[in-house]
LUMTIDO-558348 format. One line per 3 residues: number of its first residue (from 1); for each residue x negated, y negated, z of C-alpha. Coordinates in steps of 0.05 Angstrom, whole numbers, always signed. Last residue first. Layout:
BEGIN
NUM) X,Y,Z | ...
//
This chain:
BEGIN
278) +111,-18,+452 | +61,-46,+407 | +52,-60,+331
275) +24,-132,+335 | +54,-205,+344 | +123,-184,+312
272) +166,-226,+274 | +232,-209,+253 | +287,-215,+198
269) +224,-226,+142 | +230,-292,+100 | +216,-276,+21
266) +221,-313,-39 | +142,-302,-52 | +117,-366,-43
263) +171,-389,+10 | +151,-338,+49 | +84,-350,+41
260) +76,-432,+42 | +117,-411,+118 | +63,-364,+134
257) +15,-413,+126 | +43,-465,+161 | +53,-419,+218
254) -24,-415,+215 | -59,-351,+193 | -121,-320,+229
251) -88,-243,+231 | -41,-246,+170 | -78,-199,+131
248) -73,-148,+184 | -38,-170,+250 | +18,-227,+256
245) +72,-164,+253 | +134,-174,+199 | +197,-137,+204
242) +245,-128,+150 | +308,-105,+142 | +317,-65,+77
239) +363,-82,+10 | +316,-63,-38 | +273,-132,-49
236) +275,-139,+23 | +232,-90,+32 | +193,-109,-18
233) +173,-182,-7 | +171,-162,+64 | +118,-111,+52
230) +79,-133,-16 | +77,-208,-13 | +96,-224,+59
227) +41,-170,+70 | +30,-151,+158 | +86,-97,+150
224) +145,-57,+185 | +205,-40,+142 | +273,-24,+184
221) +326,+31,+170 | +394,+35,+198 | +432,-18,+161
218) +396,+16,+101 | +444,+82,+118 | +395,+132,+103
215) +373,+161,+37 | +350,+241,+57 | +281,+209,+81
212) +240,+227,+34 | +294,+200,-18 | +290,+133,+16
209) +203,+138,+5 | +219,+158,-69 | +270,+96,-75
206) +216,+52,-44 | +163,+74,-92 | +201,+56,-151
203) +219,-11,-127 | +161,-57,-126 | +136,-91,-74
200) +97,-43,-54 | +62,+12,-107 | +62,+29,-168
197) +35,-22,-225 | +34,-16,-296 | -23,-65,-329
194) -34,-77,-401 | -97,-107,-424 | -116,-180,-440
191) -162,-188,-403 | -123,-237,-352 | -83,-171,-342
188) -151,-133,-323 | -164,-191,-278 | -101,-185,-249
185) -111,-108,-238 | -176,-127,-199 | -146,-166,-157
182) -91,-114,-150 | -149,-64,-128 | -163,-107,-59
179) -212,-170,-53 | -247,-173,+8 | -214,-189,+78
176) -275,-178,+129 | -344,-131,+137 | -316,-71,+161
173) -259,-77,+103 | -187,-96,+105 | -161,-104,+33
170) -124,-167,-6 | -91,-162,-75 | -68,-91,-54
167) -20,-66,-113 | -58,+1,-106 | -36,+44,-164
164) -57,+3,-214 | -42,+51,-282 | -79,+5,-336
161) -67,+18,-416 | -134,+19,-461 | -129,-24,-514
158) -196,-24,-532 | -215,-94,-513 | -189,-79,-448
155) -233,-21,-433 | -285,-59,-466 | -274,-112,-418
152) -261,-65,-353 | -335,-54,-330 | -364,-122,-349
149) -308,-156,-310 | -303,-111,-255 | -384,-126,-237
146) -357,-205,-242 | -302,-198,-196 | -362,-185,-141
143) -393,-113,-113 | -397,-79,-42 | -349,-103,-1
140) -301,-118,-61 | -301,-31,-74 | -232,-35,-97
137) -189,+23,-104 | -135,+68,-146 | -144,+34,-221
134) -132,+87,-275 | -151,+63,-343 | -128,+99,-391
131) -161,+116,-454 | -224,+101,-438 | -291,+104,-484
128) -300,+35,-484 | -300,+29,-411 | -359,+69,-401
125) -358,+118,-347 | -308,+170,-366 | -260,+226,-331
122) -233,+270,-368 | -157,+285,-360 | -108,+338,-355
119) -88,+326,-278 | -108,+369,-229 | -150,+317,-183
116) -136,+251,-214 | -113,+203,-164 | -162,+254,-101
113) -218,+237,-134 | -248,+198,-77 | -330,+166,-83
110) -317,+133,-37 | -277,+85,-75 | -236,+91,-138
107) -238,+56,-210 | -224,+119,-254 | -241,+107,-330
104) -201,+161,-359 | -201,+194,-421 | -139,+233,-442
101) -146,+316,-454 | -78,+338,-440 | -24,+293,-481
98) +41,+336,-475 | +43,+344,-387 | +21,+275,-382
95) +86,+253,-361 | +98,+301,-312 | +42,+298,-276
92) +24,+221,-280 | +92,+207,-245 | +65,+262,-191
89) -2,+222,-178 | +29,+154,-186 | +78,+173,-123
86) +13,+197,-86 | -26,+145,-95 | +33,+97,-77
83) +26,+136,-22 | +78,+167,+19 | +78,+190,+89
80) +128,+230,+137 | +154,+249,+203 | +97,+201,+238
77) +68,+227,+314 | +59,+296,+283 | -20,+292,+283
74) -44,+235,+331 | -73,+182,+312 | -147,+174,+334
71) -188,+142,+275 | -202,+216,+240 | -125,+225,+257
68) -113,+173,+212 | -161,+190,+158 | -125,+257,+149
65) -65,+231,+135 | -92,+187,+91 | -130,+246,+55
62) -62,+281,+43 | -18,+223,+18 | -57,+211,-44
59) -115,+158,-44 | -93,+88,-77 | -70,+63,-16
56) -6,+21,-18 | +26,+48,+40 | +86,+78,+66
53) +89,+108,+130 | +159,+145,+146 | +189,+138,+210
50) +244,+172,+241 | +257,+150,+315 | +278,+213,+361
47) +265,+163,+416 | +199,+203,+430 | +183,+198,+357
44) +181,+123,+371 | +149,+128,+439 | +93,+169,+391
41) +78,+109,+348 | +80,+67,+395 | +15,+104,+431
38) -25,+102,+373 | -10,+37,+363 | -21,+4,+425
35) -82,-32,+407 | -98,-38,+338 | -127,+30,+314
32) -193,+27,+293 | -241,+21,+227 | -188,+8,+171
29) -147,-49,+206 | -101,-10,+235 | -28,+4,+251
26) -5,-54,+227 | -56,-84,+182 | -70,-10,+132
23) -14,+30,+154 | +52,+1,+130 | +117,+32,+165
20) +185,+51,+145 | +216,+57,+219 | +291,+94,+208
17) +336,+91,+272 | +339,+11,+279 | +361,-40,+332
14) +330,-15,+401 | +277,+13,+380 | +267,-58,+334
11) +261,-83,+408 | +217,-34,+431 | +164,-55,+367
8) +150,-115,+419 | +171,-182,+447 | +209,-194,+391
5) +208,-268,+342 | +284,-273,+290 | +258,-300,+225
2) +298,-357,+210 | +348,-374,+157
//
């Protein structure tokens, strides 16, 4: 099996109804919009297209919203968006609803707050004073593996279980790939501590972005990503077409890359895409 190469996102148009959509390397690469993507993304509500974006940021869905239209999206153009930020936030809701007062060593970036805000718990610095470990960002841009290390061992040594809510091993920064916050859960893993992870590839955060969408027919809904780990990988992993774009992560990559990739991760998408235009 082969992945099927389009001219553009109008031939998916032409296939599909329901557009699930990653943000970070297909719409943008975290400083601007990739060409044509603003304007794609309203020709698809145009069509009367249904999209959902769907990305594995650690930030709930409100302040990614608002980042896009910061970068020059425009409001309305998607029907929904879903975090896995957002999907840990509520999980974390009900289930800490009998054990108010947890400490939490939150590993964020920015300075955002937005994993924990109205949630019992109190946030710590040192990482043998944490009782969960809450893991929504990497700053690899600014600090090594090794800063991580010193910061999570105690954490670790403690016992203290992991929530990685941004499955990322790979971000998009101003300055180049850097290591995302799954890095960063791996080396919490080769710690020794626990890890639970939400996000893409894994299912839970599919089923809530279905259920968003009143669970269309999956013949009917396509997943759009520049991961072969996280968004093919995933997509796939639930039954979805998939749809991969050459953008992103994938941007300097050889075909012989992509092929040690799919065959990596199990995964060969049903299209290729060079970029997220019309």
């Amino acid at each position: 099996m082969s992945a099927l190469q389009l001219a553009g996102i109008r031939d998916l148009a032409e296939r599909f109804d329901v557009f699930i959509l990653d943000q970070f390397g297909v719409l943008h690469d975290g400083v601007a919009p990739y060409s044509g993507a603003v304007e794609t993304l309203v020709r698809l509500q145009e069509l009367g297209k249904r999209t959902l974006l769907l990305s594995n940021s650690g930030k709930r869905s409100a302040p990614n919203e608002a980042r896009l239209a910061r970068l020059g999206f425009v409001p309305g153009s998607w029907g929904h968006f879903l975090s896995s930020g957002e999907v840990a936030w509520r999980s974390l809701r009900k289930q800490l609803g009998s054990e108010a007062g947890l400490r939490c060593l939150l590993i964020a970036r920015d300075g955002d707050r937005s994993a924990v805000e109205n949630l019992p718990l109190t946030l710590v610095e040192p990482g043998e004073e944490a009782d969960i470990v809450l893991l929504s960002a990497s700053e690899g841009d600014r600090f090594d593996l090794d800063h991580y290390r010193r910061l999570l061992q105690p954490a670790a040594a403690r016992g203290a279980r992991c929530l990685c809510t941004n499955p990322d091993k790979i971000m998009l920064t101003s300055v180049g790939p850097r290591f995302g916050a799954g890095r960063i859960a791996e080396l919490y893993a080769e710690l020794g501590g626990a890890v639970t992870w939400i996000g893409k590839p894994f299912p839970e955060i599919y089923a809530a972005a279905l259920d968003m969408l009143g669970n269309p027919d999956p013949v009917r809904v396509v997943c759009v990503g520049d991961s072969i780990e996280h968004d093919i990988s995933g997509g796939q992993g639930v039954g979805l077409r998939t749809a991969l774009v050459m953008t992103g992560v994938l941007e300097t990559s050889s075909q012989a890359e992509r092929e040690r990739l799919f065959a990596e991760h199990g995964a060969i998408p049903n299209f290729l895409v060079r970029t997220f235009a019309w």
